[in-house]
CHARMM internal coordinates of N, CA and C (Angstrom, degrees):
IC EDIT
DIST 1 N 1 CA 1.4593
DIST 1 CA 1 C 1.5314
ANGL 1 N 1 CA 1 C 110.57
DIST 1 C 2 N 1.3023
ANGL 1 CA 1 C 2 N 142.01
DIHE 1 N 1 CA 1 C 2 N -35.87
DIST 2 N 2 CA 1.0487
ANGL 1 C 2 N 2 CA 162.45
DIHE 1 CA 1 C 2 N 2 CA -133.93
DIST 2 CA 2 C 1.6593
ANGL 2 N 2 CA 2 C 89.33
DIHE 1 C 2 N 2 CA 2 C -117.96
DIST 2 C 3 N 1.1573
ANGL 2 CA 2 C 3 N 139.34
DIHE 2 N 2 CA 2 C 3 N -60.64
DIST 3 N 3 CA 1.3690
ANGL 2 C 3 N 3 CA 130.11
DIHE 2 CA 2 C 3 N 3 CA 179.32
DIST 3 CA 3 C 1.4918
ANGL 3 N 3 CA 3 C 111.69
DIHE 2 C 3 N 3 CA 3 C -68.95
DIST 3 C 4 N 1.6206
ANGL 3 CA 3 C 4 N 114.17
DIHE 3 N 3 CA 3 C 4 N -3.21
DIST 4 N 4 CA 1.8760
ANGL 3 C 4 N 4 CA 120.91
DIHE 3 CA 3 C 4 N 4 CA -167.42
DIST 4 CA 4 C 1.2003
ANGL 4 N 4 CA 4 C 70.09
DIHE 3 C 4 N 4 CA 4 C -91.62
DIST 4 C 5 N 1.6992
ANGL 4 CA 4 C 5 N 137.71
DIHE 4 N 4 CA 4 C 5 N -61.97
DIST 5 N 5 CA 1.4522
ANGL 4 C 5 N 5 CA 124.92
DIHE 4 CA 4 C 5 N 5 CA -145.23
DIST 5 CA 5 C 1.5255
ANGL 5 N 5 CA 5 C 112.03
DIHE 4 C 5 N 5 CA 5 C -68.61
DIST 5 C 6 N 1.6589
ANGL 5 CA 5 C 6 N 124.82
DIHE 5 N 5 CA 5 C 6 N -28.32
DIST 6 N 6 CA 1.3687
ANGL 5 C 6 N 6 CA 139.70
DIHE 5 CA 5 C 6 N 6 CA 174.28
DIST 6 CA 6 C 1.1579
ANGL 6 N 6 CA 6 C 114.03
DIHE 5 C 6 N 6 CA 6 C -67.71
DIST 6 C 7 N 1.4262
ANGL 6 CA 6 C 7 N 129.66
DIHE 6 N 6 CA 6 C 7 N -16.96
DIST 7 N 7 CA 1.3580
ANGL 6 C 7 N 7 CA 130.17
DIHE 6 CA 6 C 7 N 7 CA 174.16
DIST 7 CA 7 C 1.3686
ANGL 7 N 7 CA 7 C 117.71
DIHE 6 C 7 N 7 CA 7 C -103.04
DIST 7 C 8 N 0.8443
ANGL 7 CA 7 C 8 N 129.49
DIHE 7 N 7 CA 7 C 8 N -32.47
DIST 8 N 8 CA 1.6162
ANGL 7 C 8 N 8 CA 138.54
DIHE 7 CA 7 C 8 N 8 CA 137.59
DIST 8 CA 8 C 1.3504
ANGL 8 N 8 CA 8 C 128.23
DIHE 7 C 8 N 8 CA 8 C -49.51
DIST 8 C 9 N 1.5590
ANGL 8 CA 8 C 9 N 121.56
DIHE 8 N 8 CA 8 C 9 N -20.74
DIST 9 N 9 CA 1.4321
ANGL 8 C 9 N 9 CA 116.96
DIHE 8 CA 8 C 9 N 9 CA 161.64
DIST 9 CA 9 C 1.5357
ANGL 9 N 9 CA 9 C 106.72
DIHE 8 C 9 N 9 CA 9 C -91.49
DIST 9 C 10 N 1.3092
ANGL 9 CA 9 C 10 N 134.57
DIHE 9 N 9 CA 9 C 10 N -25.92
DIST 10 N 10 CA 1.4451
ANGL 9 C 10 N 10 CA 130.36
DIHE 9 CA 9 C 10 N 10 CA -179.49
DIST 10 CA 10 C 1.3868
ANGL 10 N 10 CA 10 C 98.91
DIHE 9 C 10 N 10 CA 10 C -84.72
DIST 10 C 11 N 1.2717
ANGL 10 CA 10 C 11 N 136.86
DIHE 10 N 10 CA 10 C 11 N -6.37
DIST 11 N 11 CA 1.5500
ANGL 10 C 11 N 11 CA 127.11
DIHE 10 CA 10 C 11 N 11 CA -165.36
DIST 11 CA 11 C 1.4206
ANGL 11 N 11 CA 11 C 91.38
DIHE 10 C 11 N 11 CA 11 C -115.32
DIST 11 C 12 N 1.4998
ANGL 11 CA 11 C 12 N 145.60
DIHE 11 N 11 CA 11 C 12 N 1.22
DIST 12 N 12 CA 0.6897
ANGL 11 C 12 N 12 CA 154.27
DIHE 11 CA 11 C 12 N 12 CA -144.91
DIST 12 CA 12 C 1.5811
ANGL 12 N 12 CA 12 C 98.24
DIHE 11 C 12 N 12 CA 12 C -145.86
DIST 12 C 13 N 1.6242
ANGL 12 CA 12 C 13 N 116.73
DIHE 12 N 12 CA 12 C 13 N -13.42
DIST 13 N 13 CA 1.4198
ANGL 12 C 13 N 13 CA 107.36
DIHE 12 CA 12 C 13 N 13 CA 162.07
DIST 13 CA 13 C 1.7775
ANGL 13 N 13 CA 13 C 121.83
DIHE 12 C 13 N 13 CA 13 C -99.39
DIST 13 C 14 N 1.6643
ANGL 13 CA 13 C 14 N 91.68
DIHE 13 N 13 CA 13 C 14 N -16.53
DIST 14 N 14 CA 1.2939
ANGL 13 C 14 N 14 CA 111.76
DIHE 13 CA 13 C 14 N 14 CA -170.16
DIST 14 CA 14 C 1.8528
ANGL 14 N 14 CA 14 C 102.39
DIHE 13 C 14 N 14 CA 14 C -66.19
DIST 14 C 15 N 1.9233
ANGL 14 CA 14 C 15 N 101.78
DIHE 14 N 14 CA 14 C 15 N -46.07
DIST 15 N 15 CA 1.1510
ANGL 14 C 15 N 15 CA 91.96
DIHE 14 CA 14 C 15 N 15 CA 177.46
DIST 15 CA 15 C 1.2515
ANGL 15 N 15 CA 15 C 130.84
DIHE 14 C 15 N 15 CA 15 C -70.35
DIST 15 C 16 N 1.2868
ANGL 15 CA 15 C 16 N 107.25
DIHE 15 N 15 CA 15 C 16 N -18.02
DIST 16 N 16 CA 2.1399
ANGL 15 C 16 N 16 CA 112.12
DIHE 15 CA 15 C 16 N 16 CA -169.57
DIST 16 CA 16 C 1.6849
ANGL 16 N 16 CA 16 C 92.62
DIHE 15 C 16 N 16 CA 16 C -82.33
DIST 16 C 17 N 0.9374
ANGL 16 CA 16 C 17 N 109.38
DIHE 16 N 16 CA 16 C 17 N -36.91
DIST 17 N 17 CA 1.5726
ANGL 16 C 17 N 17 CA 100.91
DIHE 16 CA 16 C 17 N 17 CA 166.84
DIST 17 CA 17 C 1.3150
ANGL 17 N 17 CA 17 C 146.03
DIHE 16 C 17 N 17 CA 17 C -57.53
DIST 17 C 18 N 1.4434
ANGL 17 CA 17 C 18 N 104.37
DIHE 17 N 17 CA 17 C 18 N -45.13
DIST 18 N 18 CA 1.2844
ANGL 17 C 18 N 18 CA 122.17
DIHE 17 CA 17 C 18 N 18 CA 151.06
DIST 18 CA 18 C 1.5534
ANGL 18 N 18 CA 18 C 113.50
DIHE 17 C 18 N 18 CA 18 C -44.10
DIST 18 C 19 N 1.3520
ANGL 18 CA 18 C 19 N 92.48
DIHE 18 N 18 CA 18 C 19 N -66.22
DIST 19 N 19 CA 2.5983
ANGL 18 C 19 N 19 CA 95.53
DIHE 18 CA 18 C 19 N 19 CA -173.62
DIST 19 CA 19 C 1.5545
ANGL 19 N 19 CA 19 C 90.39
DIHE 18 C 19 N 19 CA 19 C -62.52
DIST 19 C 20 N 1.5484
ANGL 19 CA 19 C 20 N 124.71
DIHE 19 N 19 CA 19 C 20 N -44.06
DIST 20 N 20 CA 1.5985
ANGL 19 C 20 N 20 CA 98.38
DIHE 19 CA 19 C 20 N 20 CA -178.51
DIST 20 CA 20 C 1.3132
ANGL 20 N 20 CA 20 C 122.00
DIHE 19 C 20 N 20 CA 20 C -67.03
DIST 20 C 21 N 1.4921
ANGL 20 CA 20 C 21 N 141.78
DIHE 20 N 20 CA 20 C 21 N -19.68
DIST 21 N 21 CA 1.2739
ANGL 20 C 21 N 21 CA 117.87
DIHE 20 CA 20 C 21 N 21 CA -174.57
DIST 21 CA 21 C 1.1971
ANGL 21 N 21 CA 21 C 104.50
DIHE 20 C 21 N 21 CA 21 C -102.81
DIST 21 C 22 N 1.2645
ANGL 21 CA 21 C 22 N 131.81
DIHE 21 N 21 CA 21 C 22 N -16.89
DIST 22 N 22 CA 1.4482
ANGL 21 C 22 N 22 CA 127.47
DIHE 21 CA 21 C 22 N 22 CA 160.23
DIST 22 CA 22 C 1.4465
ANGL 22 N 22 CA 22 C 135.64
DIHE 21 C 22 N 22 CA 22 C -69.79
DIST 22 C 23 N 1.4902
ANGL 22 CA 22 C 23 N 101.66
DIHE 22 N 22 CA 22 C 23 N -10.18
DIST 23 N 23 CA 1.7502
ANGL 22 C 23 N 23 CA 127.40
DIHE 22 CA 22 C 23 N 23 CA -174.78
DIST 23 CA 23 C 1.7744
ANGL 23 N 23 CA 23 C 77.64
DIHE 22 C 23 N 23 CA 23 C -82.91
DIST 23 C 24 N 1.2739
ANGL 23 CA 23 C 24 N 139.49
DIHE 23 N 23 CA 23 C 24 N -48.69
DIST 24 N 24 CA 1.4010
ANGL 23 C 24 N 24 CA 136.70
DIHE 23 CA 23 C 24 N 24 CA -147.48
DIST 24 CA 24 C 1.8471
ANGL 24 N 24 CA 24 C 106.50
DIHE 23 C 24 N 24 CA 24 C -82.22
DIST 24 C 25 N 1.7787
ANGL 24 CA 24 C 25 N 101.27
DIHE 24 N 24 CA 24 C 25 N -35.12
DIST 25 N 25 CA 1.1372
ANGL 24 C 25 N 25 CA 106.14
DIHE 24 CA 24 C 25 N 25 CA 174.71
DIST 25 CA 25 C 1.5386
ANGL 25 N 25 CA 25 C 109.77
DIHE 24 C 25 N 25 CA 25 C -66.38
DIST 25 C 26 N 1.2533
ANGL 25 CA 25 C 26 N 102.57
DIHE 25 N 25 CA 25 C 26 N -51.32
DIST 26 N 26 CA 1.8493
ANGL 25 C 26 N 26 CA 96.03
DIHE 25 CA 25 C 26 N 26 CA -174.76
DIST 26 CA 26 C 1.4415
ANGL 26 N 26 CA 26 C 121.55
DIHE 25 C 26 N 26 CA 26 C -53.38
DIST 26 C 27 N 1.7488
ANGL 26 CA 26 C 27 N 109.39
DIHE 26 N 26 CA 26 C 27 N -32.85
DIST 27 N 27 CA 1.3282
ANGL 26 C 27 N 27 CA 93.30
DIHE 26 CA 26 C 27 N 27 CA -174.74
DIST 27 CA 27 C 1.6266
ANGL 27 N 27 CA 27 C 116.02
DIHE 26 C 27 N 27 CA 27 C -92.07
DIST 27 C 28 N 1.3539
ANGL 27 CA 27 C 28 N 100.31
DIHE 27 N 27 CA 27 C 28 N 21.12
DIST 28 N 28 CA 1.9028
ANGL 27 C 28 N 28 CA 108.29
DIHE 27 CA 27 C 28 N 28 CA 156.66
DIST 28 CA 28 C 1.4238
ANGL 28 N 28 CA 28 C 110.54
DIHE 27 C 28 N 28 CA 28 C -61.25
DIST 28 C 29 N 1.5464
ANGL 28 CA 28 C 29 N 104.92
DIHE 28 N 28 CA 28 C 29 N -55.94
DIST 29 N 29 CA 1.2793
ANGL 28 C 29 N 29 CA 120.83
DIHE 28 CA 28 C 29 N 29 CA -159.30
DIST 29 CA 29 C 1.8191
ANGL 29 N 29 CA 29 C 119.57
DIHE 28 C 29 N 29 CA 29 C -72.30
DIST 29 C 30 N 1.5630
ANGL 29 CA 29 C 30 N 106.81
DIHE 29 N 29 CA 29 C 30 N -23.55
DIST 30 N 30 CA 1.6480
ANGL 29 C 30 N 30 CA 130.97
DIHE 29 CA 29 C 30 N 30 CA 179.39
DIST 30 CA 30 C 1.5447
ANGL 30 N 30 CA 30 C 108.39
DIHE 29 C 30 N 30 CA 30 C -102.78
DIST 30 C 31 N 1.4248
ANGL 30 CA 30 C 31 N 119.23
DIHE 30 N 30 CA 30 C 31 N -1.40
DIST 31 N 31 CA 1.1580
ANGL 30 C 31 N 31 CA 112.16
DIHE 30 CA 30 C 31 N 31 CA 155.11
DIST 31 CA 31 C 1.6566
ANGL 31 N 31 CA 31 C 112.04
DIHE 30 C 31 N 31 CA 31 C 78.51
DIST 31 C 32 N 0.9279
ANGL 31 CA 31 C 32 N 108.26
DIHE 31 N 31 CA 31 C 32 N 19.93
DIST 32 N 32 CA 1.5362
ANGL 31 C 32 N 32 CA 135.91
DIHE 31 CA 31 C 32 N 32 CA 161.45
DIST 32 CA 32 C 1.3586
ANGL 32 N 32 CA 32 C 123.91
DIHE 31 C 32 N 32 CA 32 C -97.72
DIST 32 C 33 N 1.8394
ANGL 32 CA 32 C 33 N 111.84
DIHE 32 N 32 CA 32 C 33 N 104.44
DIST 33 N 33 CA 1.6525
ANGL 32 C 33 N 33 CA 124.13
DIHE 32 CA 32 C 33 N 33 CA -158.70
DIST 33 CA 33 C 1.6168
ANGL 33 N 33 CA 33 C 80.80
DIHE 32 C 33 N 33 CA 33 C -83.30
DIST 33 C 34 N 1.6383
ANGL 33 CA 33 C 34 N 97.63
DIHE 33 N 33 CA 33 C 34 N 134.14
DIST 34 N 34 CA 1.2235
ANGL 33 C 34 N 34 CA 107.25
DIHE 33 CA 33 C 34 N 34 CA 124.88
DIST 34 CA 34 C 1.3212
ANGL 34 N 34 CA 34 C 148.20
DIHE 33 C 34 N 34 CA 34 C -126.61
DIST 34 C 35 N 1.5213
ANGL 34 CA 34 C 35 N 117.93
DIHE 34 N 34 CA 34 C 35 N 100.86
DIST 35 N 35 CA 1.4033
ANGL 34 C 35 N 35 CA 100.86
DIHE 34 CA 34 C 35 N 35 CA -156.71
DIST 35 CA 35 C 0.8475
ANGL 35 N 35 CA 35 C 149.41
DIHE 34 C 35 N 35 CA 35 C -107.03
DIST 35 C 36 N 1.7206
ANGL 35 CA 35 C 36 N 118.23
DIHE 35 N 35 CA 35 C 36 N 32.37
DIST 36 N 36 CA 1.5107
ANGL 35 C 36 N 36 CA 106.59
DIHE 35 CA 35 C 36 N 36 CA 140.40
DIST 36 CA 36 C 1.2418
ANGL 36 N 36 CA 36 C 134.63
DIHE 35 C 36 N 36 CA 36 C -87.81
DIST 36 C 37 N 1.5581
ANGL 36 CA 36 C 37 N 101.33
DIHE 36 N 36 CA 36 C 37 N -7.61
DIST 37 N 37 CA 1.6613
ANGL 36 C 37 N 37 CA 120.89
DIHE 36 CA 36 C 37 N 37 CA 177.40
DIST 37 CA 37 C 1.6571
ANGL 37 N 37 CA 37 C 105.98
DIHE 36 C 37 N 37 CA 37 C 66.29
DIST 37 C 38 N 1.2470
ANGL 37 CA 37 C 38 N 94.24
DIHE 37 N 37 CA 37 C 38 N 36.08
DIST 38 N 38 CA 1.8217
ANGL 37 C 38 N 38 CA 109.25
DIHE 37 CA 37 C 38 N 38 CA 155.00
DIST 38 CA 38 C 1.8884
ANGL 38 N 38 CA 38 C 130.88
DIHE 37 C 38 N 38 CA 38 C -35.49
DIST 38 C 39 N 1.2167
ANGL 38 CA 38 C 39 N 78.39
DIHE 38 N 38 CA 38 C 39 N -61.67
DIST 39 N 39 CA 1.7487
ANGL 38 C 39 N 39 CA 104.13
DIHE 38 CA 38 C 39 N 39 CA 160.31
DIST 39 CA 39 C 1.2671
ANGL 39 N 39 CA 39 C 115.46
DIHE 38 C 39 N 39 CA 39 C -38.17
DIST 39 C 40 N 1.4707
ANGL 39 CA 39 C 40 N 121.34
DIHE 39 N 39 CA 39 C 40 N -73.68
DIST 40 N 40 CA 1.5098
ANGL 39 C 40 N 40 CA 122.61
DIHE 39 CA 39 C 40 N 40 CA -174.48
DIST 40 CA 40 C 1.7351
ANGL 40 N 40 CA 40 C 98.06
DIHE 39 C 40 N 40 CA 40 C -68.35
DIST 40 C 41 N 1.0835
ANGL 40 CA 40 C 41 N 131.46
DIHE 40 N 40 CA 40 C 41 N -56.08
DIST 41 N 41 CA 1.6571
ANGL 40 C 41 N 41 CA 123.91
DIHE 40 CA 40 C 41 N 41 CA 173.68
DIST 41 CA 41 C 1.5541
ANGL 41 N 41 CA 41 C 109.93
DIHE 40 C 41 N 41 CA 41 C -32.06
DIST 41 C 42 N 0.8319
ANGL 41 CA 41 C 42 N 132.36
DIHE 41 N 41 CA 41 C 42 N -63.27
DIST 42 N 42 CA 1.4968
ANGL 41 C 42 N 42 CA 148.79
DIHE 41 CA 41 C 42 N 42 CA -158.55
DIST 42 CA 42 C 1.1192
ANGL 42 N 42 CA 42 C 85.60
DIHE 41 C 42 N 42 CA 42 C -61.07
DIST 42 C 43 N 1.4146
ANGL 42 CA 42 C 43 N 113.50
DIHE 42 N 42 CA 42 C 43 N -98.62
DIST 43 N 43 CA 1.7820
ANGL 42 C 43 N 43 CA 126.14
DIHE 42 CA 42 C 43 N 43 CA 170.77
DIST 43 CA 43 C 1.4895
ANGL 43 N 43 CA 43 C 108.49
DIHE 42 C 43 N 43 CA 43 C -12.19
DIST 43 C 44 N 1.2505
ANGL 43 CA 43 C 44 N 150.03
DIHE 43 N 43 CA 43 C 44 N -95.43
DIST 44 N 44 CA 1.7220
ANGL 43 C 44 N 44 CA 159.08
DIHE 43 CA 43 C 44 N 44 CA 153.03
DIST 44 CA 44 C 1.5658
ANGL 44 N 44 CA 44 C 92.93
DIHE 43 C 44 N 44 CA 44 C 4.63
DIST 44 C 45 N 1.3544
ANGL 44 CA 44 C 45 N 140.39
DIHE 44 N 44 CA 44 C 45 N -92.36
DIST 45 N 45 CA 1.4407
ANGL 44 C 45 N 45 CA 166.69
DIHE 44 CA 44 C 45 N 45 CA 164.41
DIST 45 CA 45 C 1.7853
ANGL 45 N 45 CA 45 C 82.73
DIHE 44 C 45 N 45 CA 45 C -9.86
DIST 45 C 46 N 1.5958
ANGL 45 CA 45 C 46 N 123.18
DIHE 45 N 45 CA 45 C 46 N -71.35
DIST 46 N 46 CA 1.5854
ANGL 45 C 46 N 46 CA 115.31
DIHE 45 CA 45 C 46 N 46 CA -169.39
DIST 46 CA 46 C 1.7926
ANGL 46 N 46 CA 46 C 109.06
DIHE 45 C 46 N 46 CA 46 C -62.21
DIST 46 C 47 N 0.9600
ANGL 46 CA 46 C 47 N 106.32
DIHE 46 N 46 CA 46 C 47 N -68.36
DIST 47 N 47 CA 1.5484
ANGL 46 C 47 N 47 CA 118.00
DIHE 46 CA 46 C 47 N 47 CA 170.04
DIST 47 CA 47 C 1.4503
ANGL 47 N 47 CA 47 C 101.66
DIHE 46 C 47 N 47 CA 47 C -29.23
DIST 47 C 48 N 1.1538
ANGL 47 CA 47 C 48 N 124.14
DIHE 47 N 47 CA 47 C 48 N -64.76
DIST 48 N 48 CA 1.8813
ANGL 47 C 48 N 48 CA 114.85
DIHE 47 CA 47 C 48 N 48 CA -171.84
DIST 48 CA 48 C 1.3349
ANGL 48 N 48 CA 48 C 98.65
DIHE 47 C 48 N 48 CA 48 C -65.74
DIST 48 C 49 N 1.5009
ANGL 48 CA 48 C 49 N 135.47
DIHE 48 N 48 CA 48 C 49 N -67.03
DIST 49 N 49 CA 1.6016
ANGL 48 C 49 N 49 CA 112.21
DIHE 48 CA 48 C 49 N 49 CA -159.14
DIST 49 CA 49 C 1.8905
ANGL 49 N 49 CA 49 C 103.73
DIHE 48 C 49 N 49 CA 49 C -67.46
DIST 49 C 50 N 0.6294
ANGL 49 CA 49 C 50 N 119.46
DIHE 49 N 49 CA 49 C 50 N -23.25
DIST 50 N 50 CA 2.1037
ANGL 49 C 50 N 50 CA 112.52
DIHE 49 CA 49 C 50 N 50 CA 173.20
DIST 50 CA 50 C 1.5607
ANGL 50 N 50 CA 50 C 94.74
DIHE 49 C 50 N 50 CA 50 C -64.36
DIST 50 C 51 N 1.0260
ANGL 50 CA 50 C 51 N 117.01
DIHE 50 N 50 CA 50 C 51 N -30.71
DIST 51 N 51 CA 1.5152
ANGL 50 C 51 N 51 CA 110.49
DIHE 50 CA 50 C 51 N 51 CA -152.96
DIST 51 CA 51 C 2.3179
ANGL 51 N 51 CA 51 C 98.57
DIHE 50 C 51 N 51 CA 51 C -85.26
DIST 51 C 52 N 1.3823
ANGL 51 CA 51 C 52 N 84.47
DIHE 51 N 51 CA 51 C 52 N -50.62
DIST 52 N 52 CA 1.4703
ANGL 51 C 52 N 52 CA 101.34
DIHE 51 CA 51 C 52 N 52 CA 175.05
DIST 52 CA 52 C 1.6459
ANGL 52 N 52 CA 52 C 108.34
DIHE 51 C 52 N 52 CA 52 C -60.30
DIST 52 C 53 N 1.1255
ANGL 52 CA 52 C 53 N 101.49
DIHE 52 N 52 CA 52 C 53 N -54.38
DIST 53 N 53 CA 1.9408
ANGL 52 C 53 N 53 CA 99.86
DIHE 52 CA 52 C 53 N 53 CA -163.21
DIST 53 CA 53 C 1.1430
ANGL 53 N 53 CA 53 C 95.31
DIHE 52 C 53 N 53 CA 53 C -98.26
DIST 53 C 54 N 1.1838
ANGL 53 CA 53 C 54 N 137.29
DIHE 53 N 53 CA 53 C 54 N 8.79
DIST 54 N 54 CA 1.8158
ANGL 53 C 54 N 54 CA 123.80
DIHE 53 CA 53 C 54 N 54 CA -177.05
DIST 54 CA 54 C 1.5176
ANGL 54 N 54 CA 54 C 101.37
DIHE 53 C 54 N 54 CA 54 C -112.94
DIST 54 C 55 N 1.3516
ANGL 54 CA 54 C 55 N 88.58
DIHE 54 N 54 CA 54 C 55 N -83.23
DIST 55 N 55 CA 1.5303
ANGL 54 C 55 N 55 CA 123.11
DIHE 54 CA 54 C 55 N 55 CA -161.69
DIST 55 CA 55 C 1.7243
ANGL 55 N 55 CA 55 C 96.16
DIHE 54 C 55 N 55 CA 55 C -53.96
DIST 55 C 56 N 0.9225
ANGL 55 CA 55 C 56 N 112.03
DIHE 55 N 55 CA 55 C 56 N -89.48
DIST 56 N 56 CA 1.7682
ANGL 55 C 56 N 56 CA 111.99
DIHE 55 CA 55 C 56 N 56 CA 179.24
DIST 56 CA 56 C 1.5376
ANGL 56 N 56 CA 56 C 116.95
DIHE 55 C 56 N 56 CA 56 C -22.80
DIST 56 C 57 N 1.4838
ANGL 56 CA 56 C 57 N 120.61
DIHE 56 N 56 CA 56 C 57 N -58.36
DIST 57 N 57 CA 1.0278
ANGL 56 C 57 N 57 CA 117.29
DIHE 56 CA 56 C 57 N 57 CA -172.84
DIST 57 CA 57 C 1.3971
ANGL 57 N 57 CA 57 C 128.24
DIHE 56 C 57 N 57 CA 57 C -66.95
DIST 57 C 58 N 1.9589
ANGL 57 CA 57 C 58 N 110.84
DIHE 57 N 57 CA 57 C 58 N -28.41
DIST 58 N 58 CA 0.9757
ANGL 57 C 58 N 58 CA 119.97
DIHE 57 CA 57 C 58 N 58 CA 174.62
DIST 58 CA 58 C 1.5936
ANGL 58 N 58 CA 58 C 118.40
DIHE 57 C 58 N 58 CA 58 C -77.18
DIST 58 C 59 N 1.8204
ANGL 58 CA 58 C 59 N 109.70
DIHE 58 N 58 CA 58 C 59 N -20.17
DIST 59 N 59 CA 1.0782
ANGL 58 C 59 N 59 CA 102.05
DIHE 58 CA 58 C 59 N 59 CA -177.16
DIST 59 CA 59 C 1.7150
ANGL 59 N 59 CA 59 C 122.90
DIHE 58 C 59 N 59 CA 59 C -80.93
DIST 59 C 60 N 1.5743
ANGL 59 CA 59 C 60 N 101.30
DIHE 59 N 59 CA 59 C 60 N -2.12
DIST 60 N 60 CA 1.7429
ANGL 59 C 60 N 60 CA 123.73
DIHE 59 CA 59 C 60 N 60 CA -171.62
DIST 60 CA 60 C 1.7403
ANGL 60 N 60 CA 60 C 111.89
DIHE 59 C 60 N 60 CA 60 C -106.10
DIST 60 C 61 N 1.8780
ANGL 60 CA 60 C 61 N 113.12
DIHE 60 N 60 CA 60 C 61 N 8.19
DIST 61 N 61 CA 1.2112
ANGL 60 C 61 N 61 CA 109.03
DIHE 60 CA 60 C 61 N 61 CA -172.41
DIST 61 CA 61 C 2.1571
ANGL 61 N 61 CA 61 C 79.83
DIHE 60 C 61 N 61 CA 61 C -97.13
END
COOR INIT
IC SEED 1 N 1 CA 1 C
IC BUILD
C-alpha cells in the first residue's frame, strides 16, 4: 500500500509538472505576462524531484 501511495505521489508530480511548464509556454504564445515565471519554476522543481527519486532509481533497480 505504501509503495501504491509513492507512485501516485511521484506520478502525480510528473503530471503537475508537465501542465505547469507547458501552461507557461502557452501563455507566451496568448499574450498573457507572467512575470515572475512561477509556472515554469514550479513545473522544472516537479519534473526534477520525479525525475531524481523516481525515474533514476527505478531505472538502476
Amino acid at each position: 500500500m505504501i509503495n501504491f501511495i509513492k507512485k501516485l505521489f511521484f506520478y502525480f508530480l510528473l503530471f503537475t509538472g508537465i501542465i505547469l511548464s507547458t501552461s507557461h509556454l502557452g501563455d507566451n504564445y496568448f499574450g498573457i505576462n507572467d512575470e515572475e515565471g512561477y509556472l515554469l519554476t514550479i513545473g522544472v522543481v516537479c519534473l526534477t524531484a520525479f525525475i531524481l527519486e523516481y525515474l533514476i532509481p527505478t531505472l538502476k533497480k
